[in-house]
N, C-alpha and C positions, 0 to 999 in steps of 0.2 A: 345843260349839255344833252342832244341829241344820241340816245340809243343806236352804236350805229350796227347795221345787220350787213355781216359782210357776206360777198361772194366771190368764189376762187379761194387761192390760199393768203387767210391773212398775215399782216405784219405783226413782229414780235415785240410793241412797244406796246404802253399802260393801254389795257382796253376802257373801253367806257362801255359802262352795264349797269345803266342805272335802270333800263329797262328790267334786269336778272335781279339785280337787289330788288326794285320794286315788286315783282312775284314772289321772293322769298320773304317779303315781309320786312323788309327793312333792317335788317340784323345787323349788329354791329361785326364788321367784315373788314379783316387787314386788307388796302390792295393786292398785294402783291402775294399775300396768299391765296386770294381766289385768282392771282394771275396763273401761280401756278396750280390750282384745282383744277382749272380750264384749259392745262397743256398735257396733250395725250403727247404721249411718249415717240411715235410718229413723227411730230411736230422738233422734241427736243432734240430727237437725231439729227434731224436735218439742219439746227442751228445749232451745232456748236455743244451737244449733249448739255444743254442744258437742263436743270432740278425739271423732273416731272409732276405728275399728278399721285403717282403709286403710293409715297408713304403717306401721304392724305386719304389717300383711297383707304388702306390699311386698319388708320386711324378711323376715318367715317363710321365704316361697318361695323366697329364693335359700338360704336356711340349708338348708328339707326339700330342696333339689334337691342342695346340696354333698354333704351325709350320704348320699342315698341313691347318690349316684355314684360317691361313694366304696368305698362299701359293696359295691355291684354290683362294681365294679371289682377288686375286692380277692378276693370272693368266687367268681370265674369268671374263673379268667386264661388260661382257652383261650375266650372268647366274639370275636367280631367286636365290632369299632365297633358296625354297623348293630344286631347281637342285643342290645349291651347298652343302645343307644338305644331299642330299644323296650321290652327288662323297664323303664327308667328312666321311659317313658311308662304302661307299664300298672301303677306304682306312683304317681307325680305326676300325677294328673286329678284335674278334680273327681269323679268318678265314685267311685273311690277313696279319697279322703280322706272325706267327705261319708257312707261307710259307717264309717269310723274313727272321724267324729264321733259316729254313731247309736251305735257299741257303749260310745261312753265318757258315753253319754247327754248331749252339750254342747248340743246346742240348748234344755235347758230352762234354758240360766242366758246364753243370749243375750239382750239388749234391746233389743227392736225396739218400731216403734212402732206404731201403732193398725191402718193398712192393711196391713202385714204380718205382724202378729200375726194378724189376722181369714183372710188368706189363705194360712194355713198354710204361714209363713215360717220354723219351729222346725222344719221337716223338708224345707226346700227344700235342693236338692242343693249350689247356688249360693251361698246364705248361711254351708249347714254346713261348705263347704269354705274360702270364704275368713277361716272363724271359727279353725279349725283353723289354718293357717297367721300367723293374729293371734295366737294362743295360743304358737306356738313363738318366732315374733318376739318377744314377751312374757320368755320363758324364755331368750331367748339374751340380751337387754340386762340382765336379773337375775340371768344367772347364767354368763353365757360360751358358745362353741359346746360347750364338756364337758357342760357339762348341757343346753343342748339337744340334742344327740348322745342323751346318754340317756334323752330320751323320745322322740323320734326312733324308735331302735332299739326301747322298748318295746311304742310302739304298731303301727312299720310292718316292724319284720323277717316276722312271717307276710306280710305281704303281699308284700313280697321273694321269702320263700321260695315263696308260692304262684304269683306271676307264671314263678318261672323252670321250671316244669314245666306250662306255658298251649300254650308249642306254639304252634299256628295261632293261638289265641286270646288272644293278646296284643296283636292286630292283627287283628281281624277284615277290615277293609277294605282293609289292605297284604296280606294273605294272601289273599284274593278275587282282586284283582288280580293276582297272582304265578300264581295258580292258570289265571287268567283266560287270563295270557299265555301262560303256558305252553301249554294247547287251540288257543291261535289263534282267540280268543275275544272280543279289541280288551277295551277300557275298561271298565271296568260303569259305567255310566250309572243314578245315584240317584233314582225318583220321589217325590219327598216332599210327602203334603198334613196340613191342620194341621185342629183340631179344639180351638173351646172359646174363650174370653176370652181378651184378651192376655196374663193375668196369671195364667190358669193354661191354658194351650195345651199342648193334647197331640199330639205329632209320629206321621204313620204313614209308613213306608220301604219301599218296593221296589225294586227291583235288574232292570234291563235288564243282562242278557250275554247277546253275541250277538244273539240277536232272540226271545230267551224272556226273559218277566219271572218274576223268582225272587223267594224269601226274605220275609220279614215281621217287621218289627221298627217297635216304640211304645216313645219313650221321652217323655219332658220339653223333652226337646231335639232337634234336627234330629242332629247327632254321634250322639247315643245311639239314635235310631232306625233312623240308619244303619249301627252296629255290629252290632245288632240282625239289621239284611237283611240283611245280609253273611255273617253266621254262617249263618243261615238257606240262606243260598245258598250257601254252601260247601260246607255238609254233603249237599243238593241234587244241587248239582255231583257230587261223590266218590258219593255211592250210584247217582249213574248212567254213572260212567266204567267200572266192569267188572260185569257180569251175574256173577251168583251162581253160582260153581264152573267159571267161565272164567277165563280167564288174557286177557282180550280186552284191546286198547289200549285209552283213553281214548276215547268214541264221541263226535267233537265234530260229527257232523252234527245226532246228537238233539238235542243244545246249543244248535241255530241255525246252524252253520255248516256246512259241507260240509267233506270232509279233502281237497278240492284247493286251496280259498282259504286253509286254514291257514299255509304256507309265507308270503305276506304279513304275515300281519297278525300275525306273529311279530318285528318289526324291533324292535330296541332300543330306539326310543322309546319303543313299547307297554309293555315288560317293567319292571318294578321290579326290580334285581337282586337275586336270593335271596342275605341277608347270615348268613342262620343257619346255611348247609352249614359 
């Protein structure tokens, strides 16, 4: 049976995805539960409110969060709490998953309906990730957490092993602040303006530290624009805390501050405590 890849809005009868099983590994899959993992909610309005994807979704996400916690857990047993909460976050986002969906091509066998098929909802981040999550929810009521473990692990161990060698960038915006605090630098303070229809708004981010505005990040969303300027402004930050072929301190006046008010604005409150040493 031909994999077929639809275009427009498809019909609401047995899909055939043996192309999508073959990416996931072959897993043992009720039809009609991954029919509905692959019905966004869009789609059931317009025929007849038919069962969505949502309580799968529900289900999914506490399944991909056990797995991967485990996994982390198991796989780094000199990490802190704090480090291994954040590899668990820079592996569970929509950000993340929603790339997982693109490489295993799932958004061409979602069924959505007429306003989100036209507004390029096959490649929204939001859709592809809570699709994902339907799809394991799916695999775990047909087949046990054993087999969703096993696609699980097939699709998200790179992304495991990639997050655990991210560094700063597993957190752009906790690693800003750390950085932040550390200078004597207070809070970063986000300016975010928006751009475009509600329905496809595009976010643009800057970064107040100190009293210089840093960094530059556009995403889809307000979070992703502001990981964005945080990155931006970290790296920012660091090429201006030592001059080239000195050994010089952190220069937090250039920053915006002076290095007499530092000693304040270093109080505990300010600081996120570094949980990766």
């Amino acid at each position: 049976m031909r994999p077929v890849r639809r275009q427009g809005r498809p019909s609401p009868g047995p899909l055939t995805t043996d192309e999508l099983r073959a990416a996931l590994g072959d897993p043992v899959l009720d039809p009609e539960l991954l029919q509905r993992a692959l019905t966004h909610r869009s789609f059931a309005y317009e025929n007849g409110q038919i069962p969505t994807n949502e309580r799968l979704e529900f289900l999914g996400d506490s399944v991909l969060g056990v797995v991967v916690t485990e996994t982390l857990y198991l796989a780094h047993p000199d990490f802190s709490e704090g480090r291994l909460a954040k590899l668990r976050a820079a592996v569970v986002n929509a950000r993340a998953l929603a790339d997982v969906a693109r490489e295993i091509e799932l958004g061409q066998h979602i069924l959505l309906g007429r306003g989100e098929e036209t507004t390029g909802g096959r490649n929204k981040a939001s859709i592809l990730s809570d699709t994902v999550e339907a799809v394991i929810g799916a695999i775990h009521l047909s087949g046990g957490m054993g087999e969703a473990a096993k696609v699980i692990h097939r699709l998200f161990d790179p992304v495991m092993e990639a997050a655990a060698s991210m560094g700063a960038g597993l957190d752009w915006k906790t690693s800003l602040q750390e950085l932040s605090a550390n200078l004597g630098l207070g809070v970063p303070d986000y300016l975010i303006e928006d751009d475009g229809p509600d329905h496809m708004k595009t976010f643009v981010a800057r970064v107040r530290v100190g009293e210089r505005v840093l960094g530059n990040g556009t995403g889809r969303s307000k979070k992703e624009a502001e990981q964005g300027a945080a990155e931006t402004a970290y790296r920012e930050i660091q090429a201006a805390q030592v001059a080239p072929g000195t050994n010089a301190s952190p220069d937090a006046a250039a920053l915006g501050t002076a290095p007499e008010d530092t000693a304040s604005d270093t109080a505990p409150d300010t600081a996120v405590a570094a949980t990766d040493a």
